[in-house]
C-alpha positions, 0 to 999 in steps of 0.5 A: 629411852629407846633401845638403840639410845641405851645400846649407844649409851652403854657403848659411850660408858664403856668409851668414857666419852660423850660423841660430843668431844670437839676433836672426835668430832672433827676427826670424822668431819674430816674422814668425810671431806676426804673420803679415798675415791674407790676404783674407777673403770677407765671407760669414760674417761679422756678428753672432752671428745673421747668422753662425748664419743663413749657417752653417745656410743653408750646411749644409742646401745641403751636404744636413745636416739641422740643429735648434737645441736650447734646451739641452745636456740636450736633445740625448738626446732628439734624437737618439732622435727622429733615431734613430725618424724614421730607422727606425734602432736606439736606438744610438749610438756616441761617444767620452769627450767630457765634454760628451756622455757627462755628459748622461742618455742612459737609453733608447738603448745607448750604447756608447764608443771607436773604432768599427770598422765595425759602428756604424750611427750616431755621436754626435761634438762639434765643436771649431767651426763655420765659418759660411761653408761651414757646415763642422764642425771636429772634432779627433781623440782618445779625446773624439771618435775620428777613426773615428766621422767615417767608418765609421758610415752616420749622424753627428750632430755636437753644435756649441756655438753659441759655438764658431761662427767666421766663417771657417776662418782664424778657427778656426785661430786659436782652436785655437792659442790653445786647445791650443797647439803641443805639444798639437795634435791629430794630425788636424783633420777639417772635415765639409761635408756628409755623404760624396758623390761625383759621379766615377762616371758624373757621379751624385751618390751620398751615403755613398760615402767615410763617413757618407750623413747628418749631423745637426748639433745646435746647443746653447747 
């Protein structure tokens, strides 16, 4: 027995119980299901408009370029013109993401899976938005790979303009709801803002730890 074991056991001794009494064990099941929202900020909440607004404001402070598509078809086409304004090869990176890999990509190599350092420019969809730090919530997985969040110079980041949440205790909720505890992604990565660091010298440099752009496509 271990010494935390017998700390535990002594403690259930002194209790005069076993941690598997039925009513105790629903008294914290349901402590957990209802846990109290703690405090919060009011700065991205409101409507659907006042969200988006709050959300793209937020982005561009972070140095992300922003473009909101009419529709999911059209996002090809910007990313070709991201690509050519960039002076960047017709070439992307992404994972098997149905929303993605279903639209017409001809005129750009497309290529699929993790990448491994070569890649100059990732296409990833985020699970969410967070209007309140203009933050991208992307899960990890074989849809989006957790690589195309780092290794690339260039990430653009597809956002369906439902998936917008207020704040990020609201995506936690919509995450549980939407997977469930056995299928939870192994990582949750919220992106704000293209990778910068200010540690060396106090001079704020782009790309030090990941991708130096993020262009985010807001889609239908």
């Amino acid at each position: 027995m271990s010494a935390r074991d017998d700390v535990l056991s002594n403690i259930r001794r002194s209790l005069g119980v076993t941690g598997q009494e039925s009513t105790r064990r629903s008294i914290v099941a349901q402590r957990l299901e209802q846990a109290p929202r703690g405090p919060i900020p009011a700065r991205g909440q409101g409507d659907e408009a006042t969200r988006m607004a709050t959300f793209v404001a937020e982005a561009q402070r972070v140095s992300a370029s922003f473009v909101m598509l009419a529709n999911r078809s059209d996002v090809p086409g910007e990313v070709a013109r991201f690509l050519s304004e960039a002076g960047l090869p017709p070439e992307i990176r992404m994972g098997d993401d149905a929303r993605l890999t279903g639209l017409d990509w001809t005129g750009l190599n497309v290529l699929h899976g993790r990448s491994h350092g070569a890649d100059l420019t990732a296409l990833s969809h985020a699970f969410a938005g967070v209007a309140e730090t203009g933050s991208l919530v992307v899960l990890s997985g074989v849809d989006n790979p957790n690589t195309l969040n780092y290794l690339p110079d260039n990430h653009l980041i597809v956002l369906s303009a439902a998936d917008l949440c207020a704040d990020l205790e609201s995506v936690w909720v919509r995450l549980r709801s939407a997977l469930g505890k056995a299928l939870m992604p192994r990582t949750v990565n919220i992106i704000t803002g293209p990778s910068r660091s200010a540690d060396i010298e106090q001079t704020l440099l782009l790309g030090a730890h990941g991708p130096r752009r993020l262009h985010i496509l807001v889609t239908p």
